[in-house]
C-alpha positions in Angstrom: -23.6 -9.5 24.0 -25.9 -9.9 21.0 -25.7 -11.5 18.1 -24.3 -8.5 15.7 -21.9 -7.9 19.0 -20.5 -11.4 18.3 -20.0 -11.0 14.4 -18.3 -7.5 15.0 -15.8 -9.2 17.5 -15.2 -11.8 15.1 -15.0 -9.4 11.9 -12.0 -6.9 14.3 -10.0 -10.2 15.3 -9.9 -10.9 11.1 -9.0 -7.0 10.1 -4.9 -6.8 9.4 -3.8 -4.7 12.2 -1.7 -1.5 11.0 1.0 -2.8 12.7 1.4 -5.6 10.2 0.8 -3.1 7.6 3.4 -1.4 8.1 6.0 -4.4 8.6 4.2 -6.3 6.0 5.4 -2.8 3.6 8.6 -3.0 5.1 9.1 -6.3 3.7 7.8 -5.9 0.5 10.7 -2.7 0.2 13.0 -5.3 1.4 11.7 -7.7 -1.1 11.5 -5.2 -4.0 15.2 -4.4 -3.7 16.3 -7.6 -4.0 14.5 -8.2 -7.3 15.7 -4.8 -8.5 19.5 -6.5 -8.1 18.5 -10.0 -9.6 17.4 -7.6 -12.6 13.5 -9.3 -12.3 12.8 -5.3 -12.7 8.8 -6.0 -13.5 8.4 -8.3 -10.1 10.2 -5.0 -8.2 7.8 -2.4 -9.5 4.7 -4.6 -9.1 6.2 -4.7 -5.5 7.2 -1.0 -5.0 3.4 -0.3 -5.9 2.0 -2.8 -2.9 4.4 -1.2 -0.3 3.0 2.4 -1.3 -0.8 0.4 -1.2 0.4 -1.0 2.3 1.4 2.6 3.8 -1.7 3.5 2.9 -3.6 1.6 4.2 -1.8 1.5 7.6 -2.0 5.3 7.4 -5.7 5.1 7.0 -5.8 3.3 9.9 -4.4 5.7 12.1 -6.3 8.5 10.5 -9.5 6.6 11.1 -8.2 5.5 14.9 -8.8 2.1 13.1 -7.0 -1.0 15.1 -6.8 -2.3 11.8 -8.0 -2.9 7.4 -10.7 -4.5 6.6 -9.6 -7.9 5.2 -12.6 -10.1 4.6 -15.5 -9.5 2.5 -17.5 -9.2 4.8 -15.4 -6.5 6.2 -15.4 -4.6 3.1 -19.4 -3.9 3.6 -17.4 0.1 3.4 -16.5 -0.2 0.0 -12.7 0.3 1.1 -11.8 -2.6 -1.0 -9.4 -0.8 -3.7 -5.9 -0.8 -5.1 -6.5 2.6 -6.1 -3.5 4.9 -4.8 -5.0 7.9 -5.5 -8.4 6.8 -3.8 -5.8 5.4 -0.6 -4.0 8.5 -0.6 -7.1 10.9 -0.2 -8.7 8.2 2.6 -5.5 8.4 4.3 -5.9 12.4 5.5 -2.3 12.8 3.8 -3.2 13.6 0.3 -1.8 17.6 0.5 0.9 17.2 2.1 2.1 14.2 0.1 1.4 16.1 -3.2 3.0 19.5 -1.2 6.2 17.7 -0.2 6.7 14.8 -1.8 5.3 15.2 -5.5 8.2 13.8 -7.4 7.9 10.5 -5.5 4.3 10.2 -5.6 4.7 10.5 -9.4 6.7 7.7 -9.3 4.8 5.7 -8.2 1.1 6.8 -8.9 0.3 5.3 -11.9 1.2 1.7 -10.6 -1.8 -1.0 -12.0 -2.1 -3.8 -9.4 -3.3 -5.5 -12.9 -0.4 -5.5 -14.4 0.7 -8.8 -12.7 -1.7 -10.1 -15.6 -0.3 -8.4 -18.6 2.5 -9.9 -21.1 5.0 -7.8 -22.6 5.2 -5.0 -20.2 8.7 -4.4 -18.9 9.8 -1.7 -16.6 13.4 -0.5 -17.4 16.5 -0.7 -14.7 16.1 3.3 -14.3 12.5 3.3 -13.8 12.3 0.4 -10.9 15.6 2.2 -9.3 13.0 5.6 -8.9 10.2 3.5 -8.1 12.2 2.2 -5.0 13.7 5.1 -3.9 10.7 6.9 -4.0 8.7 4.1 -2.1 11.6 4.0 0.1 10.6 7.7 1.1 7.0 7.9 0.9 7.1 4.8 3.4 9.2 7.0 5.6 6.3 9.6 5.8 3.4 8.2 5.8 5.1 5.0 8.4 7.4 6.8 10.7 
């Protein structure tokens, strides 16, 4: 094996493989949840918006036939590095039928800004993080079954 075989053996073993993409989301629901009831309602819509990212990206694995997401920098030599959901969404081969059957939730959780980790003064109300979740809850479902 050559040289550039070696690096690509080395760049697969660092990807995350969609298997922990999908437990990895799984967790973050669980973990969103449990902010929602402490009442730390910004932490659990920042969170509802990574598990959505997470599905995603496992889903785009499987409708690439990918073991598994880029995760380096190196890795990202695809310009697949993004937090975009919209951009996710129409890499993962889902987009229609996501925006068919599943518009409401989508909705919900579309305009999430992995930025806003770094703003002051936003606040996401009880109701709002409450959709958020239950709509991450079901889009998880679909695009992870």
């Amino acid at each position: 094996m050559g040289a550039d075989g070696v690096e690509a053996v080395k760049s697969l073993a660092l990807m995350i493989s969609a298997t922990d993409l999908r437990r990895l989301a799984r967790e973050r629901l669980k973990d969103a949840r449990v902010l929602h009831r402490s009442r730390r309602h910004n932490g659990a819509a920042y969170i509802c918006g990574y598990v959505i990212e997470l599905a995603l990206k496992a889903r785009i694995c499987r409708h690439l036939r990918w073991a598994g997401f880029p995760e380096t920098k190196s890795e990202f030599d695809l310009s697949l590095k993004t937090h975009d959901l919209d951009v996710l969404l129409m890499l993962s081969g889902q987009e229609r039928r996501i925006k068919r059957n599943f518009l409401a939730e989508w909705s919900a959780v579309a305009a999430w800004d992995p930025e806003v980790r770094y703003k002051a003064g936003v606040s996401a109300t009880r109701s709002d993080v409450e959709a958020m979740i239950k709509a991450a809850a079901a889009l998880l479902k679909t695009l992870c079954p």
